[in-house]
C-alpha positions as CSV (number, residue, x, y, z in Angstrom):
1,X,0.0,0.0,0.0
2,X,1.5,3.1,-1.1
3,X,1.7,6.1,1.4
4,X,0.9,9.5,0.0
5,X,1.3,13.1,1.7
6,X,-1.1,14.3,3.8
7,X,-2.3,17.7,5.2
8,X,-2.0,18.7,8.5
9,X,-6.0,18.8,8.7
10,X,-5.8,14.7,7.2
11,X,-3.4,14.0,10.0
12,X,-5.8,15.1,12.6
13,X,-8.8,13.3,11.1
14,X,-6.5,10.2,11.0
15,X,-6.2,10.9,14.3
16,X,-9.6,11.5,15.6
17,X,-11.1,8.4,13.6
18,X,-8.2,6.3,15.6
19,X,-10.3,7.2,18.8
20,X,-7.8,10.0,19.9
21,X,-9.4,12.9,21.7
22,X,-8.3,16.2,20.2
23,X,-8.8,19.1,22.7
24,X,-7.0,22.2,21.3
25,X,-7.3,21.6,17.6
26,X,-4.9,25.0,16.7
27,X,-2.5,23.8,19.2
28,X,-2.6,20.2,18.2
29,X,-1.7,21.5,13.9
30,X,1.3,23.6,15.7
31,X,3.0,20.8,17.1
32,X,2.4,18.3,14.2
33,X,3.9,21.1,12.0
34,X,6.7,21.6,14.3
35,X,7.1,18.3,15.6
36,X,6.5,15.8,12.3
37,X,3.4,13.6,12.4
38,X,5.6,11.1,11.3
39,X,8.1,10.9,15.0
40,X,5.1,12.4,16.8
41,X,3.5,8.5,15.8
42,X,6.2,6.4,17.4
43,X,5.3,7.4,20.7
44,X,1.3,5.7,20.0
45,X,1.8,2.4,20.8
46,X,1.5,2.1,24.6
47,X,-1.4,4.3,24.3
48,X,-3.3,1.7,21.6
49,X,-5.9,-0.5,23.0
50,X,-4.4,-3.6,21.2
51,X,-2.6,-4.7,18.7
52,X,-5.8,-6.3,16.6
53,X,-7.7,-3.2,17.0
54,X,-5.4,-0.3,16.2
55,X,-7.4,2.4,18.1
56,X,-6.3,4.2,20.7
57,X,-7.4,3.4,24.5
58,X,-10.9,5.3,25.4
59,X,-10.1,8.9,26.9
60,X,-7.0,9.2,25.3
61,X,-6.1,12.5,24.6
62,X,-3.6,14.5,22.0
63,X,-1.6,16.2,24.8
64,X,-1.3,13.0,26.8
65,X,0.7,11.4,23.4
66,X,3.1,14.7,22.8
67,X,3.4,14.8,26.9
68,X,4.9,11.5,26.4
69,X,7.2,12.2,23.4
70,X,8.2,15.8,25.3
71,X,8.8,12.8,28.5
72,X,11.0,11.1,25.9
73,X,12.7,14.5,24.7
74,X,13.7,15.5,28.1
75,X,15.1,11.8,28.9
76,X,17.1,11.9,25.9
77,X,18.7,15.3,27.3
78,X,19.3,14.1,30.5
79,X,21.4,10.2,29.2
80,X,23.2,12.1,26.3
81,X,24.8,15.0,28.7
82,X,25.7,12.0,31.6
83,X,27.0,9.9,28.6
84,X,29.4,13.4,27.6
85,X,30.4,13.1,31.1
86,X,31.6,9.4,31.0
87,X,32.4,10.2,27.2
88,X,35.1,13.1,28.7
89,X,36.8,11.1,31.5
90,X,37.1,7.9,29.5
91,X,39.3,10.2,26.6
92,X,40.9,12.0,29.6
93,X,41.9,8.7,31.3
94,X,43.2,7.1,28.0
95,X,45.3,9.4,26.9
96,X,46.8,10.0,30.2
97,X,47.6,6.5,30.9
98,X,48.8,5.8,27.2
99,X,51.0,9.1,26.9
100,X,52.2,8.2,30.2
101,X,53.3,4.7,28.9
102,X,53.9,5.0,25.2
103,X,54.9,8.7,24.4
104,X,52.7,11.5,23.3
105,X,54.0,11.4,19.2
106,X,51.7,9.2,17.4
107,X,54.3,7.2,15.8
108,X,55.3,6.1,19.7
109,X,51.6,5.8,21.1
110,X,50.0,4.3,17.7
111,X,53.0,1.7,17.9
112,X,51.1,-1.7,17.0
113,X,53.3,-3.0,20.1
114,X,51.1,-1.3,22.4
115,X,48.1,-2.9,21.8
116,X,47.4,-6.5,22.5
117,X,48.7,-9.5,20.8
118,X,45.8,-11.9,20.7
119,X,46.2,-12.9,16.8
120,X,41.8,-13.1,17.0
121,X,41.9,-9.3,17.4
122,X,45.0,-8.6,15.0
123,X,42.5,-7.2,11.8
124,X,40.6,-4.9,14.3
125,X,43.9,-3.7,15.9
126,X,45.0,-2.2,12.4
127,X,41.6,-1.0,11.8
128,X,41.6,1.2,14.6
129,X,44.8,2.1,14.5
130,X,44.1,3.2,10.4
131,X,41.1,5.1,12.1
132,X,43.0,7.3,14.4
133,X,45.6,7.9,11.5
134,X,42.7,9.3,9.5
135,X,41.3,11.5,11.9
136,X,45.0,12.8,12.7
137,X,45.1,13.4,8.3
138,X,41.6,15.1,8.6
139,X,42.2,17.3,11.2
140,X,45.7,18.3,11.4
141,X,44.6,21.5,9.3
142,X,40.8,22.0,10.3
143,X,40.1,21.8,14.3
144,X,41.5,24.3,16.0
145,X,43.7,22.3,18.9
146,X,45.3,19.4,16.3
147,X,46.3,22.0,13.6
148,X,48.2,24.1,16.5
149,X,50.2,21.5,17.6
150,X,51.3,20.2,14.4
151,X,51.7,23.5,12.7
152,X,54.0,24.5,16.1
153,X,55.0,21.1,17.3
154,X,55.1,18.8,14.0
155,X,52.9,15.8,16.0
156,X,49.7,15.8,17.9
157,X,49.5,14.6,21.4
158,X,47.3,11.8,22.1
159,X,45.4,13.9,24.8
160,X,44.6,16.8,22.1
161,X,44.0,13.8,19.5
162,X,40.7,12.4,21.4
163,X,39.4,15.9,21.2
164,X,38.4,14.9,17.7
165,X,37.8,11.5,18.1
166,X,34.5,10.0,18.1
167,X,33.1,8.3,21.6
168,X,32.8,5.3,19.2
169,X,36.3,5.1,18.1
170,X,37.7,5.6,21.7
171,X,35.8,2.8,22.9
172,X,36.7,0.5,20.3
173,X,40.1,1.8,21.3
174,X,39.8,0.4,25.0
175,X,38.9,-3.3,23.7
176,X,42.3,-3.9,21.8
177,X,44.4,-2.3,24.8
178,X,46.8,-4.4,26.7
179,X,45.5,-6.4,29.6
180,X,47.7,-4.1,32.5
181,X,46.3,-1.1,30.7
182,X,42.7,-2.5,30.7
183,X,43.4,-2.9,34.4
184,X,44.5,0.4,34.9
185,X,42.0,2.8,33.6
186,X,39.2,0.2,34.3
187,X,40.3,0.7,38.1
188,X,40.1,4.3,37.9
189,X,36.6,4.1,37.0
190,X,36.0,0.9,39.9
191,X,35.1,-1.8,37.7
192,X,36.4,-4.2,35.9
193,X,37.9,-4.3,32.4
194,X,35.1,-6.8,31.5
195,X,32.2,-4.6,32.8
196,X,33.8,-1.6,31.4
197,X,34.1,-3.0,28.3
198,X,30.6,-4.5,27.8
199,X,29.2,-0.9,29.3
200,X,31.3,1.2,27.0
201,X,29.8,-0.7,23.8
202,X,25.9,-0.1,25.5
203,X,26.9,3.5,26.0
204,X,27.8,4.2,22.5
205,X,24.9,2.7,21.1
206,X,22.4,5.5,23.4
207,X,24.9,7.9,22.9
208,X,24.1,7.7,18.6
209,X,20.3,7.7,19.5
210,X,20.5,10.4,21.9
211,X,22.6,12.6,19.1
212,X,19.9,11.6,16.8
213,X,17.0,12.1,18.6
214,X,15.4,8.5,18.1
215,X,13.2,7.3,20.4
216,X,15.0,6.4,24.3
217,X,12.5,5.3,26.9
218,X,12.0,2.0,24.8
219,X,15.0,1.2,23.4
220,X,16.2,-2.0,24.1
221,X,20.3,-3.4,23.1
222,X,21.8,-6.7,21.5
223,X,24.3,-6.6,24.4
224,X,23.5,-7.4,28.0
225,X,25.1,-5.8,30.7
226,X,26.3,-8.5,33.7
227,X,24.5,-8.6,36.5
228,X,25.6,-6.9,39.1
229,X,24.7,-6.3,42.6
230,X,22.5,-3.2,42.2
231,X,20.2,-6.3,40.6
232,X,20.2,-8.2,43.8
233,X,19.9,-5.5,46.4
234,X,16.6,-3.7,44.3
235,X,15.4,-7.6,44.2
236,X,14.8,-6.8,40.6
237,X,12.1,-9.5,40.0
238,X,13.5,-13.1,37.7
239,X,12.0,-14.9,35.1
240,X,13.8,-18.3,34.3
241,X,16.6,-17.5,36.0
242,X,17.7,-14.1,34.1
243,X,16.6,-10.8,35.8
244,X,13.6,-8.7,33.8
245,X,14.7,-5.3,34.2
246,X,18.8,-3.9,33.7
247,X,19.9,-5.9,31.4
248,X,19.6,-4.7,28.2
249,X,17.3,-1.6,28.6
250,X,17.1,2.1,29.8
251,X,17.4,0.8,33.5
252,X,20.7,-1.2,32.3
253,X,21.7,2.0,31.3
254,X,21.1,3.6,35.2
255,X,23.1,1.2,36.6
256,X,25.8,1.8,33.9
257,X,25.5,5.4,35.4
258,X,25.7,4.0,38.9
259,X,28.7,2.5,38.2
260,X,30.8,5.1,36.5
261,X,29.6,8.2,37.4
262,X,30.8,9.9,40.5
263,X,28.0,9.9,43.5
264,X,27.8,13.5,43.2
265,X,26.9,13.4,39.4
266,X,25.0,10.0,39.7
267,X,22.2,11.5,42.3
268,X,21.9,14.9,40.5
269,X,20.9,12.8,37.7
270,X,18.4,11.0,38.9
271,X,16.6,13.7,40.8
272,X,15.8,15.3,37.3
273,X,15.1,12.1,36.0
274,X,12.7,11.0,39.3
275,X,11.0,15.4,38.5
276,X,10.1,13.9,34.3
277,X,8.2,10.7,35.7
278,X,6.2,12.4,38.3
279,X,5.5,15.2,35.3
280,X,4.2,12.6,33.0
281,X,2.5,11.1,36.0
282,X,0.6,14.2,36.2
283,X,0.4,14.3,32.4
284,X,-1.1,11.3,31.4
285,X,-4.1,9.6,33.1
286,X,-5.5,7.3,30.3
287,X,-2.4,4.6,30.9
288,X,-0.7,4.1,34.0
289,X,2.8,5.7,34.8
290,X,4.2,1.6,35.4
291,X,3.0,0.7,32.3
292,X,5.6,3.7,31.2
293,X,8.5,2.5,33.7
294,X,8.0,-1.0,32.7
295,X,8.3,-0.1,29.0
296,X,11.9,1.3,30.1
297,X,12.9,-1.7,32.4
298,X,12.4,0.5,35.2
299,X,11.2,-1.1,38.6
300,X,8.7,0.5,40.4
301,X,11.2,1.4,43.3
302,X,13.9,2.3,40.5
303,X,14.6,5.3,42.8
304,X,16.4,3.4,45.4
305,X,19.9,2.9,43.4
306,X,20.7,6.0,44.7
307,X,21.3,4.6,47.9
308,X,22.4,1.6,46.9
């Protein structure tokens, strides 16, 4: 079935013979014009009756499903400038610790010798290596801090180099380091190489849908996170033997947070994220916020990790 353009006026009758209750019908064209019928959609589903049907539940109301994609909006904000956070320390801890090691030229700290020797990982350790070389080609005479040092110095530094480096690239970076270097910055952050590792990777991926505005609150990841003790202590609920929420979802994410952000940062974060529930609470009355949290992989007493 081919989908043709429709008029603002068409996207509201689409709406209103779905069952959806249109209050402010001026207000309502404004934020489809704004907003894109189109994203504006994506956010429908937990407030369709079923699956069968296609309609939306009885009393549901237009500011109700943009009160849940603003819910959304605001999330996003709040994961993408915590991720920066991480995002900063990890390139600050990297290059320090490399520099420190191998030099701060990039024909001493891109020395194939620096990075591990397991012959399984010997393609990607070229690959990444070839990526760094290109960004150093690309921005030697573009970004401000890289074409200083090499038109002054003749080489960039590894800590100016990350500057320019994509969160992506230095995270691929940490998984061909030496073990003893793992080790190192993995300490820094109190985890383990392995946790760090498999956290970085989940990280990344909300880090691209943040910077691209796709949908957050449901987004669920290939990888799994380990479980960790934050599981046990919430007595995050088990079925078969493999816990329902943390693992994969936006809660996994929280106690990615919980792990690598300081205290400090970790419980200013979720007050603003604890403030957007209890404003959608107070926004929505057709669905039930849990049937929001569990959508996210939040428990109902997702709040106490702050203590834990």
């Amino acid at each position: 079935m081919k989908k043709e353009f429709k008029t603002i006026d068409e996207q509201l009758e689409i709406l209103r013979n779905k069952g959806l209750i249109i209050e402010d019908e001026l207000s309502a064209k404004e934020i489809l014009l704004r907003e894109n019928y189109f994203f504006l959609m994506g956010y429908r589903h937990l407030f369709i009756k079923s699956a069968r049907e296609k309609v939306f539940i009885p009393g549901t109301t237009f500011d109700e499903l943009y009160s849940l994609f603003e819910f959304d909006r605001n999330f996003r904000n709040i994961i993408f400038k915590n991720v920066l956070v991480i995002e900063n320390q990890l390139k600050s801890i990297t290059s320090y610790q490399l520099s420190k090691k191998y030099g701060y030229r990039e024909k001493d700290y891109l020395n194939i010798k620096n990075f591990t020797d397991d012959r399984e990982k010997s393609r990607r350790v070229k690959d990444i290596i070839d990526k760094m070389k290109r960004q150093i080609r690309i921005n030697a005479g573009s970004h401000n801090a890289t074409m200083h040092y090499m038109n002054n110095y003749g080489y960039i530094p590894l800590w100016v180099l990350v500057k320019v480096l994509s969160f992506g690239i230095v995270c691929e970076l940490y998984t061909i380091l030496k073990k003893e270097d793992k080790i190192e910055i993995a300490d820094i952050f109190g985890t383990t190489p392995a946790i760090l590792e498999d956290t970085l990777t989940i990280l990344s991926n909300y880090r691209n849908l943040c910077a691209h505005e796709d949908i957050v609150f449901e987004h669920h990841t290939e990888r799994v996170i380990p479980d960790t003790k934050y599981h046990e202590e919430m007595a995050i609920p088990r079925m078969d033997g493999e816990y329902i929420y943390g693992k994969n979802d936006l809660f996994a994410v929280i106690i990615i947070f919980k792990i690598l952000l300081n205290k400090k940062d970790f419980r200013l974060m979720m007050k603003e994220i604890e403030y957007e529930i209890e404003l959608l609470d107070g926004r929505v009355d057709s669905i039930p916020i849990n049937k929001v949290l569990d959508r996210m992989g939040f428990p109902q007493n997702y709040i106490d990790i702050i203590g834990r």
